[in-house]
Structure formats: C-alpha cells, structure tokens
Biopython code that builds the backbone (N, CA, C, O; Angstrom):
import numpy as np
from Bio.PDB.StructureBuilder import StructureBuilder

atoms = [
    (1, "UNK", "N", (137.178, 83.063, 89.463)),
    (1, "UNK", "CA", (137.501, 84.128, 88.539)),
    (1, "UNK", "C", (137.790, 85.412, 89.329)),
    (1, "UNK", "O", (137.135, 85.931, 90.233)),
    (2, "UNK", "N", (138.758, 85.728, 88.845)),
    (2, "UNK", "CA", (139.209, 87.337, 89.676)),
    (2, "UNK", "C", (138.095, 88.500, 90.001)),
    (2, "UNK", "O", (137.241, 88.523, 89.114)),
    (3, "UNK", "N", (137.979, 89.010, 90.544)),
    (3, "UNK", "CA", (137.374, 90.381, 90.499)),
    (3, "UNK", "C", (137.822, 91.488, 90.007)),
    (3, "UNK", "O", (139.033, 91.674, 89.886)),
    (4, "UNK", "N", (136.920, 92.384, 89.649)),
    (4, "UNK", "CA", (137.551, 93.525, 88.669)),
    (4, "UNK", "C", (137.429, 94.812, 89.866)),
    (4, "UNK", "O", (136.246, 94.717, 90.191)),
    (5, "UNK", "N", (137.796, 95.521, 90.376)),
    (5, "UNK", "CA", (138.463, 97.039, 90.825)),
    (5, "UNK", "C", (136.685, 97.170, 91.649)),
    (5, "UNK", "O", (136.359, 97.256, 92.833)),
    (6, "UNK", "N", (135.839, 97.130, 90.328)),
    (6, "UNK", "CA", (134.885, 97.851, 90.826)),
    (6, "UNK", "C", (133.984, 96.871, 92.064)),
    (6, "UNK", "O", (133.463, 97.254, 93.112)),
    (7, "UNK", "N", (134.055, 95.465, 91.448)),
    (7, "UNK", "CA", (133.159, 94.467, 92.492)),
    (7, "UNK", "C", (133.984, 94.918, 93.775)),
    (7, "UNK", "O", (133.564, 95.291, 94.871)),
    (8, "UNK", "N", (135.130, 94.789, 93.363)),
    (8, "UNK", "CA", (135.676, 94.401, 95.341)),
    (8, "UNK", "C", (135.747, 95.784, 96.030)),
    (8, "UNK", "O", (136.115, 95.944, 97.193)),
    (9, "UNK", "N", (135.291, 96.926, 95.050)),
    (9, "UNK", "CA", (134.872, 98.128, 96.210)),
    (9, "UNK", "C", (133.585, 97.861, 96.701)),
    (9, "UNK", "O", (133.463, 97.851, 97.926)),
    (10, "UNK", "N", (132.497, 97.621, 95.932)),
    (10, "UNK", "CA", (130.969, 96.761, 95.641)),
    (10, "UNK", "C", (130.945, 96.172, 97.145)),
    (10, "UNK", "O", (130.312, 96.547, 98.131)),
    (11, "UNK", "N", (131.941, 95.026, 96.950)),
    (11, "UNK", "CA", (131.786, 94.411, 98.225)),
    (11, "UNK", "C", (132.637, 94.917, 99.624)),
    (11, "UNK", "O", (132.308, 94.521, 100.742)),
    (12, "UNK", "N", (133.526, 95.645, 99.442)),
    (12, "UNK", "CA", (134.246, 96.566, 100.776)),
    (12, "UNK", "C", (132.611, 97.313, 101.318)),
    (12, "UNK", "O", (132.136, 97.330, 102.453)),
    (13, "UNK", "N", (132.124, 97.794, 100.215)),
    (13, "UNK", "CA", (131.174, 99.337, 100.844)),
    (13, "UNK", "C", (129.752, 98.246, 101.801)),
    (13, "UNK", "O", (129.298, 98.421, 102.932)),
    (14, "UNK", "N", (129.415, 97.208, 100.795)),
    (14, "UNK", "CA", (128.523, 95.836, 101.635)),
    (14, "UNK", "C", (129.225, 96.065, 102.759)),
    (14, "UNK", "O", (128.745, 96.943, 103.476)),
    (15, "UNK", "N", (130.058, 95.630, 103.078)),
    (15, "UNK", "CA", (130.690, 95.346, 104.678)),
    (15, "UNK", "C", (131.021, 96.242, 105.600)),
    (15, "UNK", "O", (131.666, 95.891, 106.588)),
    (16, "UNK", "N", (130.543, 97.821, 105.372)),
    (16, "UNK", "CA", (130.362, 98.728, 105.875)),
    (16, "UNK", "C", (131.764, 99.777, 105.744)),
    (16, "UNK", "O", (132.047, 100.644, 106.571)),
    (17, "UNK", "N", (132.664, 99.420, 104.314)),
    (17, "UNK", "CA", (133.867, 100.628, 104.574)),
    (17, "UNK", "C", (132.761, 101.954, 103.999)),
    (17, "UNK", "O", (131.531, 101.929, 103.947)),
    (18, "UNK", "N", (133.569, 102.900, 103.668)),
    (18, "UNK", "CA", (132.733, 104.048, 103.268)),
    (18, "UNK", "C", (134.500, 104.710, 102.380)),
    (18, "UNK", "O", (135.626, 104.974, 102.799)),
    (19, "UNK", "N", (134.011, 104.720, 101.417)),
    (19, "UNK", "CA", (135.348, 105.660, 100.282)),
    (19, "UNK", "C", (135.813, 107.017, 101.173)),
    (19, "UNK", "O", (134.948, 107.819, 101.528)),
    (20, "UNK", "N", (136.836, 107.165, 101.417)),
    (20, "UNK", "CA", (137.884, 108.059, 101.787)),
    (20, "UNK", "C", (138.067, 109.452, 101.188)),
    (20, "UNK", "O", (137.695, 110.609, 101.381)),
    (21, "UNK", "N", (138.864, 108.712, 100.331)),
    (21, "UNK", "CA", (139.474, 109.541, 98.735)),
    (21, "UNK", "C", (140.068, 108.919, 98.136)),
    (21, "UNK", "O", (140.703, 107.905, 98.425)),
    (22, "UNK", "N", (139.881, 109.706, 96.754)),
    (22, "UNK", "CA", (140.875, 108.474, 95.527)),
    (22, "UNK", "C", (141.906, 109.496, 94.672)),
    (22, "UNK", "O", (141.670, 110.520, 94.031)),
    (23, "UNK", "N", (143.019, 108.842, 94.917)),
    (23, "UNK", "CA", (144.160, 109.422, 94.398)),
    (23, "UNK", "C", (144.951, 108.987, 93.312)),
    (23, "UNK", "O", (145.815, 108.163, 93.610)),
    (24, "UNK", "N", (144.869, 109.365, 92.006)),
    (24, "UNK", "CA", (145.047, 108.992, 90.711)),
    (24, "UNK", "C", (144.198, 107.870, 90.634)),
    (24, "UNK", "O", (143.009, 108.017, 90.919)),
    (25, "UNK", "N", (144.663, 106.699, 90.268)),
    (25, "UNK", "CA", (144.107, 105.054, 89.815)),
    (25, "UNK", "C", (144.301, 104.457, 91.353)),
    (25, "UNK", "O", (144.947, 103.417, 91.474)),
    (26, "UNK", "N", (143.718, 105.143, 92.597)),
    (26, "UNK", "CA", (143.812, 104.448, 93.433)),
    (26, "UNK", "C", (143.020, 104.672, 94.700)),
    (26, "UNK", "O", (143.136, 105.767, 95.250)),
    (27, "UNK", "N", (142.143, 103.657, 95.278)),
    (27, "UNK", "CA", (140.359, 104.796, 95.815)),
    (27, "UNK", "C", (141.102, 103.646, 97.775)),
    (27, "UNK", "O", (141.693, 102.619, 98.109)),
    (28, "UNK", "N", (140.453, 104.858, 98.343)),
    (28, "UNK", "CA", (141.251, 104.561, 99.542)),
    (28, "UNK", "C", (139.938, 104.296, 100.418)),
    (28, "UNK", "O", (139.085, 105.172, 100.269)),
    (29, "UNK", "N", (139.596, 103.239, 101.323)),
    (29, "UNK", "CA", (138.323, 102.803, 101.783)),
    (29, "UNK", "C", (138.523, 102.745, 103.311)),
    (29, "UNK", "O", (139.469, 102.109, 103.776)),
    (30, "UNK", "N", (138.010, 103.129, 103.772)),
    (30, "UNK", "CA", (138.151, 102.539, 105.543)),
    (30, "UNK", "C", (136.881, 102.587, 106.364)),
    (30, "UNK", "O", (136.011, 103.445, 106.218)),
    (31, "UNK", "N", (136.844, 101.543, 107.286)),
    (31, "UNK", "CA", (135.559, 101.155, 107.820)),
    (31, "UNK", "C", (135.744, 101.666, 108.970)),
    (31, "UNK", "O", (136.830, 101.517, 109.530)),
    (32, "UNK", "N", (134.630, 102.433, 109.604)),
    (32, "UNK", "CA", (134.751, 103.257, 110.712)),
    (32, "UNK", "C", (134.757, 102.172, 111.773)),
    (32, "UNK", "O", (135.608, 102.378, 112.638)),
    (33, "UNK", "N", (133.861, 100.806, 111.976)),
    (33, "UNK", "CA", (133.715, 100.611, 112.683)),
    (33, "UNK", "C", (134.859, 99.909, 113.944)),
    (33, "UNK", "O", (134.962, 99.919, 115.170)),
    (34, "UNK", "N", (135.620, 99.304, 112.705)),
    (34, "UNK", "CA", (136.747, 98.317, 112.779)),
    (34, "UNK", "C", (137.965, 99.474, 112.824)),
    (34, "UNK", "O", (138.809, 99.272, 113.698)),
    (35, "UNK", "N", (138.120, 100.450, 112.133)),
    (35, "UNK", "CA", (139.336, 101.442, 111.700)),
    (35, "UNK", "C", (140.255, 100.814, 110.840)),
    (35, "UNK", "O", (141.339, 101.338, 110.582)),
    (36, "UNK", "N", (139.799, 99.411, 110.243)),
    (36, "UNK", "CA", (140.646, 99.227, 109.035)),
    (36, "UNK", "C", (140.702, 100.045, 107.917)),
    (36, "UNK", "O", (139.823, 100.743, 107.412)),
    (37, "UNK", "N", (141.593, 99.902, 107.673)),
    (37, "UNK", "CA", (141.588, 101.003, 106.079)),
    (37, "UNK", "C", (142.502, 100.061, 105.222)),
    (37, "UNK", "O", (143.451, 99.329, 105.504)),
    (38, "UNK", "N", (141.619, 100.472, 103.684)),
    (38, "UNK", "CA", (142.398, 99.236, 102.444)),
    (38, "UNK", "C", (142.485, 100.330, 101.578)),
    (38, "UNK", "O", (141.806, 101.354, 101.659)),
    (39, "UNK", "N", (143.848, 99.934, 100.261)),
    (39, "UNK", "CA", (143.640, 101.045, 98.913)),
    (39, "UNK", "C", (143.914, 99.787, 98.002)),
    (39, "UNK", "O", (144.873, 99.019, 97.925)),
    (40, "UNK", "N", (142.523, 99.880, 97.241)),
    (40, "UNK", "CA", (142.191, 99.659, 95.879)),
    (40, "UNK", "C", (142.995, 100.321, 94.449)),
    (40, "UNK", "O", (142.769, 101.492, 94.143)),
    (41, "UNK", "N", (143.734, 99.657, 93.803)),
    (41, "UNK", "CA", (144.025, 99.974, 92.447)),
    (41, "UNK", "C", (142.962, 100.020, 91.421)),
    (41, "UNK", "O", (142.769, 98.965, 90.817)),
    (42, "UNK", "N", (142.020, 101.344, 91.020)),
    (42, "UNK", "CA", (141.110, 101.556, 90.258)),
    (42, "UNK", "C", (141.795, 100.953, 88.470)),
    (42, "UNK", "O", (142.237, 101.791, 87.684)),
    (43, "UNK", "N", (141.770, 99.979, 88.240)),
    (43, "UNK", "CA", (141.800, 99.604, 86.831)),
    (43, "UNK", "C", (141.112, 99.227, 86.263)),
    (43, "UNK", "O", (140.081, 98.897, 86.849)),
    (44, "UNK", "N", (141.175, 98.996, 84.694)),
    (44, "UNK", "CA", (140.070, 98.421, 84.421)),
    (44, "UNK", "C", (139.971, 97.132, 84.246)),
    (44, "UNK", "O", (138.871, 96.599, 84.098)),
    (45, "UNK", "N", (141.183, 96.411, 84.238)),
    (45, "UNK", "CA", (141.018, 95.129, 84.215)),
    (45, "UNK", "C", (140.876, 94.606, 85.648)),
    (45, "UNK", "O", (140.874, 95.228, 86.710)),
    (46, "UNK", "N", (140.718, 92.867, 85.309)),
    (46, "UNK", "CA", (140.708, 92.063, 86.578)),
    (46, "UNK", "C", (141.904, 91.936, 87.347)),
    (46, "UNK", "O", (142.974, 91.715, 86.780)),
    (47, "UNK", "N", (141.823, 92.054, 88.564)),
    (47, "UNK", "CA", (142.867, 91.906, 89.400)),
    (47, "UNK", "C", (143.522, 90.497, 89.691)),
    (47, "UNK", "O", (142.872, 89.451, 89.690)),
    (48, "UNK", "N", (144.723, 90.572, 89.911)),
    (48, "UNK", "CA", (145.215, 89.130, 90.156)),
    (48, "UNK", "C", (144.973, 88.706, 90.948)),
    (48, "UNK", "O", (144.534, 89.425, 91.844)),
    (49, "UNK", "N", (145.090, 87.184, 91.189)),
    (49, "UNK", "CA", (143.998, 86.498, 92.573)),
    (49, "UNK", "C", (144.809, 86.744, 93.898)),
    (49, "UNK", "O", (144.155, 86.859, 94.935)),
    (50, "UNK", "N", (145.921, 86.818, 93.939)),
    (50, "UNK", "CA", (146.806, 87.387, 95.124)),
    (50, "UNK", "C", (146.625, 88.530, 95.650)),
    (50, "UNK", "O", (146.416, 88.773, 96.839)),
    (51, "UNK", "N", (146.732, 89.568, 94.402)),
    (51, "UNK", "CA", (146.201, 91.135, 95.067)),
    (51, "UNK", "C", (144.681, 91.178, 95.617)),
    (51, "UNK", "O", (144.354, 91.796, 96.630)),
    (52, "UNK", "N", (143.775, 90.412, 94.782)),
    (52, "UNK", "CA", (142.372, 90.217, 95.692)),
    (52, "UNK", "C", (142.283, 89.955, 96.755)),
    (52, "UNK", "O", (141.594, 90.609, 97.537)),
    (53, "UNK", "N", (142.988, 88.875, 97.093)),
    (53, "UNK", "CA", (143.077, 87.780, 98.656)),
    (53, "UNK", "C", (143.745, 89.127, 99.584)),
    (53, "UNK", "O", (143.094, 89.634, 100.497)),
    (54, "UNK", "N", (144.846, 89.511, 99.279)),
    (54, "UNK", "CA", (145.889, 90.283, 100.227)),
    (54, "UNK", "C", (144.419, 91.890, 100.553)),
    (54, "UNK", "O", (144.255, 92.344, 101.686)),
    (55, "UNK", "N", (143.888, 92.239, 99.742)),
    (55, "UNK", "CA", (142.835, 93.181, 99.431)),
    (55, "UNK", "C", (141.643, 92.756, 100.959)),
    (55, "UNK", "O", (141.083, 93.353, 101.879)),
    (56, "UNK", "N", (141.728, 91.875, 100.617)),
    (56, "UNK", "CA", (140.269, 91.461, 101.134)),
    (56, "UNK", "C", (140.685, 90.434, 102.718)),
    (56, "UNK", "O", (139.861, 89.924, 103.478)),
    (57, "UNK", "N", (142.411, 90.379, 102.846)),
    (57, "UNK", "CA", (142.595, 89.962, 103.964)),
    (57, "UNK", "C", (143.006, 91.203, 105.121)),
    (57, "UNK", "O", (143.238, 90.963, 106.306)),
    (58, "UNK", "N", (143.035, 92.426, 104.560)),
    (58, "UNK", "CA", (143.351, 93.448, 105.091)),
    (58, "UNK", "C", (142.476, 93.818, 105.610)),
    (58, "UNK", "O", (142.477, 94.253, 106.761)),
    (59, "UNK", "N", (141.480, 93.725, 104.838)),
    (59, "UNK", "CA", (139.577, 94.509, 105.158)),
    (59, "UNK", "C", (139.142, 93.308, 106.606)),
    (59, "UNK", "O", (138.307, 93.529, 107.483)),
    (60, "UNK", "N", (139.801, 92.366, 106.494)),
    (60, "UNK", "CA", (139.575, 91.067, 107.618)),
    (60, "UNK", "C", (138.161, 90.562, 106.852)),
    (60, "UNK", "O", (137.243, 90.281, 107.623)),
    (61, "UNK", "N", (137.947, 90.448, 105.690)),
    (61, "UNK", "CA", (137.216, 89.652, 105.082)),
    (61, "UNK", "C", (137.100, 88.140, 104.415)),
    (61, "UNK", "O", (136.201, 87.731, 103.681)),
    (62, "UNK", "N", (138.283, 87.425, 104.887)),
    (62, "UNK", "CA", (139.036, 86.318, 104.566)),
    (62, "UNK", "C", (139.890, 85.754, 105.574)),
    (62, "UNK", "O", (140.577, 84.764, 105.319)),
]
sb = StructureBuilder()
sb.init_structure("model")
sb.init_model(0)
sb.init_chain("A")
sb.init_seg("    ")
for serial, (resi, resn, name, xyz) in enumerate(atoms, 1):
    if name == "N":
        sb.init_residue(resn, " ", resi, " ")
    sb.init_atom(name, np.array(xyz, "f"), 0.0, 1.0, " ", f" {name:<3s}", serial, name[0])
structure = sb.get_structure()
C-alpha cells in the first residue's frame, strides 16, 4: 500500500535527513551526513508507488 506525504517524511527524518524548507505543497529534506537531498510533494493523499520508489531511491533508501 502506498504511503501518504507524511509517513515517507516519518521515515526520511528516521534515517537521519533533517527538513530544509517547504515551499508551497512541497517540504525539501537533506541528510547532512550523506549530502543527499529529496523534495517531497506535501499532499494529502497517497502517493503513487513509482513516485514513492523514485522518493526513497534518491534518499539511497532502496
């Protein structure tokens, strides 16, 4: 089942990103340690399983 906006920041901030800034419907995350940086589409629905994967392959969590 997809994740919704808020889990997969939930789980970015677990893995040590830390929130940036968020600009309109869109929260910008980057992990100091690594210097990856990901942007999240704040909606309220569930995200599609592609934008999750591509989300969470950026963060190098997948």
């Amino acid at each position: 089942m997809p994740l919704t906006p808020k889990e997969i920041i939930k789980e970015l901030k677990q893995n040590g990103f830390i929130i940036i800034n968020q600009n309109g419907s869109h929260v910008k995350l980057k992990n100091p340690e690594s210097g990856k940086q990901v942007i999240v589409p704040y909606h309220s629905k569930a995200m599609k399983k592609g934008l999750e994967q591509a989300i969470l392959k950026q963060a190098g969590l997948k």
